[in-house]
Structures are given as C-alpha cells and as structure tokens.
mmCIF file of the N, C-alpha and C atoms, coordinates in Angstrom:
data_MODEL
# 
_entry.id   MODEL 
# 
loop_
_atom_site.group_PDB 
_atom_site.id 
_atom_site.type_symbol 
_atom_site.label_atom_id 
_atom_site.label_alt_id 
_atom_site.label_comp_id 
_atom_site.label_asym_id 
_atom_site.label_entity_id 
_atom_site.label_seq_id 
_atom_site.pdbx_PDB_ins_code 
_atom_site.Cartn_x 
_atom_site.Cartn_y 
_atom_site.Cartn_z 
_atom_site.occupancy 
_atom_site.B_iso_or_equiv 
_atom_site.pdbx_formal_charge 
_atom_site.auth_seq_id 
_atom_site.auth_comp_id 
_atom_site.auth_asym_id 
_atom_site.auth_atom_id 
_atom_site.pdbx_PDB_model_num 
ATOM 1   N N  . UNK A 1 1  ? 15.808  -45.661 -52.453 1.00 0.00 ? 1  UNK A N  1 
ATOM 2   C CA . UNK A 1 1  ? 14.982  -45.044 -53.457 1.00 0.00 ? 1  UNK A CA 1 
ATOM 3   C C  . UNK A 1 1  ? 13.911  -44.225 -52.751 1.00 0.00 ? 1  UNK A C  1 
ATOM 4   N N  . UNK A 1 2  ? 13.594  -43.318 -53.127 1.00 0.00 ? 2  UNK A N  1 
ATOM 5   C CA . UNK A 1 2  ? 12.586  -42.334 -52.786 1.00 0.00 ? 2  UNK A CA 1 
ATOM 6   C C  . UNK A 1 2  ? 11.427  -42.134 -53.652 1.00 0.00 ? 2  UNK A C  1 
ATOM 7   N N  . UNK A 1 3  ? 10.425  -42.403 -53.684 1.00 0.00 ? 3  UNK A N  1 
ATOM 8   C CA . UNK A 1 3  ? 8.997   -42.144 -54.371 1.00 0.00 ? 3  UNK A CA 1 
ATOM 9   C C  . UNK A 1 3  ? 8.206   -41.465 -53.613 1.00 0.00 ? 3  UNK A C  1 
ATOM 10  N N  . UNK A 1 4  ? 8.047   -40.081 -54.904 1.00 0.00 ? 4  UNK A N  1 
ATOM 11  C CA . UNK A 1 4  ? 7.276   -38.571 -54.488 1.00 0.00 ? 4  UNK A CA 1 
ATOM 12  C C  . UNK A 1 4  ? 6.129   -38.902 -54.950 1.00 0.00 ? 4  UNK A C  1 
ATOM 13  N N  . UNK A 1 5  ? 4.773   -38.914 -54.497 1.00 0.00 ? 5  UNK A N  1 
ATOM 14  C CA . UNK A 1 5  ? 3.306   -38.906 -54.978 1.00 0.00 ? 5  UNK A CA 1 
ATOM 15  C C  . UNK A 1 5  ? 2.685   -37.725 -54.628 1.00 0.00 ? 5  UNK A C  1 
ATOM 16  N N  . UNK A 1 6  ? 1.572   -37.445 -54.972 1.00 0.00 ? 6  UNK A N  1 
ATOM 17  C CA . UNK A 1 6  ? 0.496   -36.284 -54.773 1.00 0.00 ? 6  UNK A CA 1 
ATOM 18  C C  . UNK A 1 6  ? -0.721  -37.069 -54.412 1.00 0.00 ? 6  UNK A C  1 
ATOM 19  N N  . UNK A 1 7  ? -1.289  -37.695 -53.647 1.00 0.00 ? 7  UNK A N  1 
ATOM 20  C CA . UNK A 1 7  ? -2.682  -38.010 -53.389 1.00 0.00 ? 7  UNK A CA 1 
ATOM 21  C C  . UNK A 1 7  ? -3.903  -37.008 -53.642 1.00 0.00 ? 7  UNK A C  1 
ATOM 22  N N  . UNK A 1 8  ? -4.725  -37.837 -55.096 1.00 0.00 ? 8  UNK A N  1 
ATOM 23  C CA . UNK A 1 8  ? -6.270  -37.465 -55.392 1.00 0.00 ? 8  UNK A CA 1 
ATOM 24  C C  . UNK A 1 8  ? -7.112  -37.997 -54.942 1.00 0.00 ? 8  UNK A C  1 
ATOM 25  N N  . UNK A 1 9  ? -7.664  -37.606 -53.390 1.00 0.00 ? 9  UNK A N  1 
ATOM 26  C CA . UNK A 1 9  ? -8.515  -38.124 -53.246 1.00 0.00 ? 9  UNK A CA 1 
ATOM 27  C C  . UNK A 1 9  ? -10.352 -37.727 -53.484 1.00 0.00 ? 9  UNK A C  1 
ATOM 28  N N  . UNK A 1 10 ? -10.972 -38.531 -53.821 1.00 0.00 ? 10 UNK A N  1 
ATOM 29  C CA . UNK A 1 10 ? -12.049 -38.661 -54.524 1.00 0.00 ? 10 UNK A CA 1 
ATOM 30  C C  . UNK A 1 10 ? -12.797 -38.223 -53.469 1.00 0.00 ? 10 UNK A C  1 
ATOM 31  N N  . UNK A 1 11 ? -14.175 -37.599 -53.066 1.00 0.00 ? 11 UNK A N  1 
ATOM 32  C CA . UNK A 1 11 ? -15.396 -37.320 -52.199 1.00 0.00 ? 11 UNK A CA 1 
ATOM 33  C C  . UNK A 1 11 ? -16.799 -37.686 -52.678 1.00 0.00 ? 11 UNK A C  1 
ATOM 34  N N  . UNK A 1 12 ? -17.508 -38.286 -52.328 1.00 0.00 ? 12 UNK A N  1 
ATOM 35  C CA . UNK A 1 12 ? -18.596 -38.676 -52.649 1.00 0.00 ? 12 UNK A CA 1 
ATOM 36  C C  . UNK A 1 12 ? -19.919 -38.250 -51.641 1.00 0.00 ? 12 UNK A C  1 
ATOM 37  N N  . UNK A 1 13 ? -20.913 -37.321 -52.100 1.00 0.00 ? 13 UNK A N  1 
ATOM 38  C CA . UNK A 1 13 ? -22.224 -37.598 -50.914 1.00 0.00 ? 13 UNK A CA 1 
ATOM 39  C C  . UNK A 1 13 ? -23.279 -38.439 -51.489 1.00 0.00 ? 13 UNK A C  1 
ATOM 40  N N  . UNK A 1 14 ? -24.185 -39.233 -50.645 1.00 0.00 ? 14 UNK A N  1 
ATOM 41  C CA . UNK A 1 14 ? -25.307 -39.696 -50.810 1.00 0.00 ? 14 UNK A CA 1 
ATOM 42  C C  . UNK A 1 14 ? -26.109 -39.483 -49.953 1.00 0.00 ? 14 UNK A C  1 
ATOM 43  N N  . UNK A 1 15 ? -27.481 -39.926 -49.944 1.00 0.00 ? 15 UNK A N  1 
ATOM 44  C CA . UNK A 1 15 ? -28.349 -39.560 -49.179 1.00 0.00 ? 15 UNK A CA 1 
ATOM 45  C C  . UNK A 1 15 ? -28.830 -40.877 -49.380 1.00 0.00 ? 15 UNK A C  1 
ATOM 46  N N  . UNK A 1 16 ? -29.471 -41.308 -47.472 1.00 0.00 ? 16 UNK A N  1 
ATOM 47  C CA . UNK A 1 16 ? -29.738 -43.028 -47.526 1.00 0.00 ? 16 UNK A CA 1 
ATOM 48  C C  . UNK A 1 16 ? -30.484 -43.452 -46.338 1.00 0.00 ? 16 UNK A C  1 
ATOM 49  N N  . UNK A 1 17 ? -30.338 -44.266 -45.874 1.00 0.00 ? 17 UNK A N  1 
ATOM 50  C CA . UNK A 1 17 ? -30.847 -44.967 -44.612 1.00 0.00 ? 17 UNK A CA 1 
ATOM 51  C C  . UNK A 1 17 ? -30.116 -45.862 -44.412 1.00 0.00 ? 17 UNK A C  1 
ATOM 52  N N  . UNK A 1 18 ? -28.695 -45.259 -43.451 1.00 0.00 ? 18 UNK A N  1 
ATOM 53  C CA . UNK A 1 18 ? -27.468 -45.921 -43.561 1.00 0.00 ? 18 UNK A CA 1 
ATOM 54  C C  . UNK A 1 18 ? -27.054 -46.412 -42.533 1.00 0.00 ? 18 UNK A C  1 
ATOM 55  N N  . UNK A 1 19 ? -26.573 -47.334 -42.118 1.00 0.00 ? 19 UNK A N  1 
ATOM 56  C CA . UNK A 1 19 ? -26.013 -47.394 -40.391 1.00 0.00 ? 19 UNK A CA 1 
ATOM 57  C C  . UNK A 1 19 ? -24.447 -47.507 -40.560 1.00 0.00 ? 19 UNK A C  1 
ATOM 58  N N  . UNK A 1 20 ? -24.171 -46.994 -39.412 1.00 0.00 ? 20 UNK A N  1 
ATOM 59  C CA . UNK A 1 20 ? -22.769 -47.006 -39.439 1.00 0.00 ? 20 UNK A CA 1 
ATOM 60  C C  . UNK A 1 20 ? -21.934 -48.355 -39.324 1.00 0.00 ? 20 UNK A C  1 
ATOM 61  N N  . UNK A 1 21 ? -21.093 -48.314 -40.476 1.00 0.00 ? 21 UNK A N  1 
ATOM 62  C CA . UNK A 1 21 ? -20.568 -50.140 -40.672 1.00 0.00 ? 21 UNK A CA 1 
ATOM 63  C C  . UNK A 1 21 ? -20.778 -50.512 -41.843 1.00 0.00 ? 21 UNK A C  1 
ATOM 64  N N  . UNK A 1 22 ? -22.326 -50.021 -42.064 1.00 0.00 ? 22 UNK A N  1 
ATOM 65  C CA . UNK A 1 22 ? -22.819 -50.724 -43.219 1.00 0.00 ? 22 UNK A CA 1 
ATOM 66  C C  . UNK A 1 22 ? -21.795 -50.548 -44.594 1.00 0.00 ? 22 UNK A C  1 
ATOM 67  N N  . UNK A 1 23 ? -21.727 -51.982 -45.413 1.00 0.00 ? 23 UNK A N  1 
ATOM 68  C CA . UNK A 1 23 ? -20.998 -51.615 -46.598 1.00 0.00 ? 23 UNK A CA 1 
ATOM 69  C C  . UNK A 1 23 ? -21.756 -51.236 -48.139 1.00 0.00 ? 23 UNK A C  1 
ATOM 70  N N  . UNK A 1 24 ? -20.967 -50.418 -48.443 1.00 0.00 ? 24 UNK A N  1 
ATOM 71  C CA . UNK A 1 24 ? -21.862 -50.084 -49.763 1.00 0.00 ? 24 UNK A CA 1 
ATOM 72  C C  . UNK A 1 24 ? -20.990 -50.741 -51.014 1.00 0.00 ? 24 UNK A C  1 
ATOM 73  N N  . UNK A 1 25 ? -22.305 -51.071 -51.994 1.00 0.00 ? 25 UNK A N  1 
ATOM 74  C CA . UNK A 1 25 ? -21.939 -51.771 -53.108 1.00 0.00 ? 25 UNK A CA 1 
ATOM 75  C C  . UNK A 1 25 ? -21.573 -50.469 -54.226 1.00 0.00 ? 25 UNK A C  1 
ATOM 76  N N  . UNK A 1 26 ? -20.692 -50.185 -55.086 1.00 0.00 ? 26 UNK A N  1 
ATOM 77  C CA . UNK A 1 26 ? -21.164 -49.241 -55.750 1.00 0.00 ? 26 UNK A CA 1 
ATOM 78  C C  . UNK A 1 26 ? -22.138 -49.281 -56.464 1.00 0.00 ? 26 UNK A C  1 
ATOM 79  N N  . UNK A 1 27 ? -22.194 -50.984 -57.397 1.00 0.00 ? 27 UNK A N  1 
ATOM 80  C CA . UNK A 1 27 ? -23.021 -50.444 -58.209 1.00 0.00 ? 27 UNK A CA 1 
ATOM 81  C C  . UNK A 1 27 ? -24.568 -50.500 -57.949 1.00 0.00 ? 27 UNK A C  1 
ATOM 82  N N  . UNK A 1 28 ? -24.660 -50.667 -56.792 1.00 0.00 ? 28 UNK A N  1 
ATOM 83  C CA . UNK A 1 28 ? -26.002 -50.043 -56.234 1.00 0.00 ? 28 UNK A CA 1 
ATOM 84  C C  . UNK A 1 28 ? -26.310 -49.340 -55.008 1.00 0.00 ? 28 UNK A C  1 
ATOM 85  N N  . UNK A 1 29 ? -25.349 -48.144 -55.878 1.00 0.00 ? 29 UNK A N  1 
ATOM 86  C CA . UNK A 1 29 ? -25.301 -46.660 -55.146 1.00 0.00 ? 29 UNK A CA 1 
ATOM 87  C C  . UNK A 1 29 ? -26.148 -46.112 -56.087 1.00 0.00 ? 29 UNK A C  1 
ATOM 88  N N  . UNK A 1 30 ? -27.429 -45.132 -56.255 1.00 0.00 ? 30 UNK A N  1 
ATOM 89  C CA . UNK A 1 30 ? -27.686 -43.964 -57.065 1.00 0.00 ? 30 UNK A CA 1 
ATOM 90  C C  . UNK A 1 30 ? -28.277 -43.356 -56.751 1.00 0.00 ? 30 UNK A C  1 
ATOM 91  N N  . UNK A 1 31 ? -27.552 -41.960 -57.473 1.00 0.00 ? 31 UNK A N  1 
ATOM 92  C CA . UNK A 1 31 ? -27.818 -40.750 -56.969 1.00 0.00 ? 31 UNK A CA 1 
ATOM 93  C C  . UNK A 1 31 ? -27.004 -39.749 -56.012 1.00 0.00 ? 31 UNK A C  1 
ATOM 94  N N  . UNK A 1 32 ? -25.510 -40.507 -56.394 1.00 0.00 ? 32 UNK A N  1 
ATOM 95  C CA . UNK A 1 32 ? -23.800 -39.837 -55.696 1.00 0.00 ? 32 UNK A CA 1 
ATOM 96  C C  . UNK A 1 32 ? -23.739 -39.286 -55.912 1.00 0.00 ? 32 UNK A C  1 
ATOM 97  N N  . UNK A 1 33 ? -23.848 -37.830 -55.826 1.00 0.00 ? 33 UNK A N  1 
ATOM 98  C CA . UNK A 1 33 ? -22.513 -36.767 -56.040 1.00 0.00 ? 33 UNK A CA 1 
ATOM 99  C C  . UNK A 1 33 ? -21.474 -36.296 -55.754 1.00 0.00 ? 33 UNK A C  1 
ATOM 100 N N  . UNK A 1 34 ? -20.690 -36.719 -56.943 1.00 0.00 ? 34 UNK A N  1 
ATOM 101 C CA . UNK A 1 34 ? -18.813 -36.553 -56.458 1.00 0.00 ? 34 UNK A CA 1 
ATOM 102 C C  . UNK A 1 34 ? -18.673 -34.951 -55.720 1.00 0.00 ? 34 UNK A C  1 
ATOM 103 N N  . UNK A 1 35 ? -18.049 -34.607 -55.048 1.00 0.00 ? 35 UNK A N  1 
ATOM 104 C CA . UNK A 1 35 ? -17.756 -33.521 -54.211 1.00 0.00 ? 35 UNK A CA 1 
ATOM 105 C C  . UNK A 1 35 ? -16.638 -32.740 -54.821 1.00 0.00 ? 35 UNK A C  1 
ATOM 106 N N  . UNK A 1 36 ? -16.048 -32.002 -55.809 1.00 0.00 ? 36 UNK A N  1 
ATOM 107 C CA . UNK A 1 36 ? -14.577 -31.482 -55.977 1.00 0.00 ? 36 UNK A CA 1 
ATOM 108 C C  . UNK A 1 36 ? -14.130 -30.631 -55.132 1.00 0.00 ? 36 UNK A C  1 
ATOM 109 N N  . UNK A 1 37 ? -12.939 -30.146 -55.801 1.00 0.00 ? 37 UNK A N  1 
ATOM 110 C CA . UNK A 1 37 ? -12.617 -29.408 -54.725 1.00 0.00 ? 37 UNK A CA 1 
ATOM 111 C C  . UNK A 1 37 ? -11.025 -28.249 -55.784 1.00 0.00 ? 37 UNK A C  1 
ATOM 112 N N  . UNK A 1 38 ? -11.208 -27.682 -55.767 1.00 0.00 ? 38 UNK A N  1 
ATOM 113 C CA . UNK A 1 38 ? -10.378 -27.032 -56.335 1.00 0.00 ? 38 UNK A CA 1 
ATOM 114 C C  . UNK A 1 38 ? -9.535  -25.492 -56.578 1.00 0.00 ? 38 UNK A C  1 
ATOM 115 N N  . UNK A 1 39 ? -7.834  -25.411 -56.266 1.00 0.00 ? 39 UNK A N  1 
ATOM 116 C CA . UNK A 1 39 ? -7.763  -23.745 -56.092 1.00 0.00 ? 39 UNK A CA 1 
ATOM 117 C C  . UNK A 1 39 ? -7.439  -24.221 -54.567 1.00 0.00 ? 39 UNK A C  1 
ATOM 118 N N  . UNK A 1 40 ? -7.846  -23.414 -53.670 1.00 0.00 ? 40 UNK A N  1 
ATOM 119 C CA . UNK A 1 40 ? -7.776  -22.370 -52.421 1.00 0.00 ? 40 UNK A CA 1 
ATOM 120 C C  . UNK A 1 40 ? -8.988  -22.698 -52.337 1.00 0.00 ? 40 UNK A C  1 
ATOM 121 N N  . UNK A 1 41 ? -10.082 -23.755 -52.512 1.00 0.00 ? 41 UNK A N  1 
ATOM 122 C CA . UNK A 1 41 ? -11.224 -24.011 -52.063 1.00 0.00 ? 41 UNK A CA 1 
ATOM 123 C C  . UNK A 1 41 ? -11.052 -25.230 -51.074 1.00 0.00 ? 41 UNK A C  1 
ATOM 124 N N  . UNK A 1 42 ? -11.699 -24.995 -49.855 1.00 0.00 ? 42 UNK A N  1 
ATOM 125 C CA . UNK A 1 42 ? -11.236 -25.984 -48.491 1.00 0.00 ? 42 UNK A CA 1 
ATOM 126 C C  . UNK A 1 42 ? -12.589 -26.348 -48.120 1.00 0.00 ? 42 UNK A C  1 
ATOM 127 N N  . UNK A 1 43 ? -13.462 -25.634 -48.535 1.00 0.00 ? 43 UNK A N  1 
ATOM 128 C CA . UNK A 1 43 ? -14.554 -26.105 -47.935 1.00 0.00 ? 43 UNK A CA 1 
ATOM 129 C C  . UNK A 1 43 ? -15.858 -26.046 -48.891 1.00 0.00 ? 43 UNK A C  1 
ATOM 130 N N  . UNK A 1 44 ? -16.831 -27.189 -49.172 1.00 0.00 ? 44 UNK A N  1 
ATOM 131 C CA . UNK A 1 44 ? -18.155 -27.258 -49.586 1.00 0.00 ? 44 UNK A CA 1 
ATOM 132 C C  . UNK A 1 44 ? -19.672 -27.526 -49.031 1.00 0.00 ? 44 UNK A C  1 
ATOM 133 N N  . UNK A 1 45 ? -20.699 -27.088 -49.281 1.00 0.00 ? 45 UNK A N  1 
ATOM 134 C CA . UNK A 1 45 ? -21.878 -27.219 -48.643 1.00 0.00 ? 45 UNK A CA 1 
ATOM 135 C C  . UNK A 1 45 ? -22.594 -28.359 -50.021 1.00 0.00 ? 45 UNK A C  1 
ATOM 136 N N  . UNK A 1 46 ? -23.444 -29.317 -49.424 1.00 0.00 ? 46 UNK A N  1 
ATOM 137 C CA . UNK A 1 46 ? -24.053 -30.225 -50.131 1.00 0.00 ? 46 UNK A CA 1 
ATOM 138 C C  . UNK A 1 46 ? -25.280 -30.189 -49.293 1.00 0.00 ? 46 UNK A C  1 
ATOM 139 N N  . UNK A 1 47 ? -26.435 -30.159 -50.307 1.00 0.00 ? 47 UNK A N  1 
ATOM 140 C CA . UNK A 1 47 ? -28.078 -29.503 -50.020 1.00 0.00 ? 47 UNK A CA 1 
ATOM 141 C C  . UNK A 1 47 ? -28.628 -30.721 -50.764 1.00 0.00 ? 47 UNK A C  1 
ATOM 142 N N  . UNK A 1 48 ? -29.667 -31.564 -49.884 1.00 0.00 ? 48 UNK A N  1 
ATOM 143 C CA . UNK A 1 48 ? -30.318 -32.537 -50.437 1.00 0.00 ? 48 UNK A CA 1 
ATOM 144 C C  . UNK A 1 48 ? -31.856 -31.338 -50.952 1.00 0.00 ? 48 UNK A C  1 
ATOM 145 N N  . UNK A 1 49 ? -32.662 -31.513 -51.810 1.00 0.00 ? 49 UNK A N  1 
ATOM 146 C CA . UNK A 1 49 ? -33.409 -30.794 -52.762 1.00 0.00 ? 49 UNK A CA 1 
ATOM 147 C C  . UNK A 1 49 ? -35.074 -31.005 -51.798 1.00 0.00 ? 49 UNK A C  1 
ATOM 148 N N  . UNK A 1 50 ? -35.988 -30.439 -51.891 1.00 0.00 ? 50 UNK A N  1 
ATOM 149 C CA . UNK A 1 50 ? -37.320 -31.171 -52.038 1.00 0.00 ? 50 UNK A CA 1 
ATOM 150 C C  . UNK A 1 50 ? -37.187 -31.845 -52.720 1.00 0.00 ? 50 UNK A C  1 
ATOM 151 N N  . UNK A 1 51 ? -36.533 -31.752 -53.758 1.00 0.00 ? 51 UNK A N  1 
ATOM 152 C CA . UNK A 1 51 ? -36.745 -33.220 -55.221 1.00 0.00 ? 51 UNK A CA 1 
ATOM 153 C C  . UNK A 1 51 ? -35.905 -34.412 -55.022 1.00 0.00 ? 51 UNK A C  1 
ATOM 154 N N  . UNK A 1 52 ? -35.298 -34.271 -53.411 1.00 0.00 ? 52 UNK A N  1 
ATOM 155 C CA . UNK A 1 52 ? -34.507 -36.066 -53.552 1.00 0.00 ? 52 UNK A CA 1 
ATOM 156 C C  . UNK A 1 52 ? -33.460 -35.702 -54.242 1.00 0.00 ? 52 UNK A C  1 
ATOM 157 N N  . UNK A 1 53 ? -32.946 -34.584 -54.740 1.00 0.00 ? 53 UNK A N  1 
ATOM 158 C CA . UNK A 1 53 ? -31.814 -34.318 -55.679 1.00 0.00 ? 53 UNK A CA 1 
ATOM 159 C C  . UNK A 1 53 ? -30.485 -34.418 -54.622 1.00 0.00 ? 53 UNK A C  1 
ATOM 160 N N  . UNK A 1 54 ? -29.718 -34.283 -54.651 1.00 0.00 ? 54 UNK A N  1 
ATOM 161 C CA . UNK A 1 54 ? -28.926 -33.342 -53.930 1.00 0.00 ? 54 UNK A CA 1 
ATOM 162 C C  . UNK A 1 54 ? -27.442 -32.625 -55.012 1.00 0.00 ? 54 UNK A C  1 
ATOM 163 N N  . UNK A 1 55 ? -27.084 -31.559 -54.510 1.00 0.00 ? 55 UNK A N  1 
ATOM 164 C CA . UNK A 1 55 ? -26.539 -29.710 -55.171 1.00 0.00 ? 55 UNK A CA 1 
ATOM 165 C C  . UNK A 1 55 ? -25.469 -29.806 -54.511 1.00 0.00 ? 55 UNK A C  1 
ATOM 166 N N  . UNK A 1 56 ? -24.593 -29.837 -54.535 1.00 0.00 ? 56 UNK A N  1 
ATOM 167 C CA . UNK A 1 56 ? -23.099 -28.941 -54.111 1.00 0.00 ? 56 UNK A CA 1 
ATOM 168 C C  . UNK A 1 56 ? -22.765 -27.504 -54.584 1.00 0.00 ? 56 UNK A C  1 
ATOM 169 N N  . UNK A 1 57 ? -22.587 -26.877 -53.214 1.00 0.00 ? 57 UNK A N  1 
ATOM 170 C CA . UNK A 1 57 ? -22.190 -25.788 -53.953 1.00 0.00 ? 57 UNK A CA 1 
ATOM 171 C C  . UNK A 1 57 ? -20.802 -24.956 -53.029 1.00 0.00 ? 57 UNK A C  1 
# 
C-alpha cells in the first residue's frame, strides 16, 4: 500500500527569555504569532514593535 500526504506545517514566533532546551507550555505562551506562508512566498520578516507587539510581514 502506498500513502500520498502533503505536510502543513505550522510556524510560530515569540519573543521571550528563552534558553535553548527549554520546554514551552502552550497554554502559557502569549503573544505568538503564527507565521504563514503562501503562493511562491519562501520567505518572511517578523519585527518585534516598541510596543512588545510583534508584525510579520
């Protein structure tokens, strides 16, 4: 048998005080922004704000 899939994979940025290893809980992650991606688009820039926000664009 042969099974064809397409993998969606999901992107997430945060901004933190993180060490590498460390595990994250989701539900006390806030302030994620999912990353898309879509088309002939390969690449995105993500800008944390003066306001602690952070923008994908």
């Amino acid at each position: 048998m042969t099974a064809v899939f397409t993998p969606h994979p999901n992107y997430w940025v945060l901004f933190g005080n993180y060490q590498t290893g460390d595990v994250l809980e989701f539900d006390d992650v806030t302030g994620a922004v999912e990353v898309t991606y879509g088309g002939a688009l390969t690449a995105r820039t993500a800008v944390l704000g003066l306001d602690n926000l952070i923008t994908v664009e």
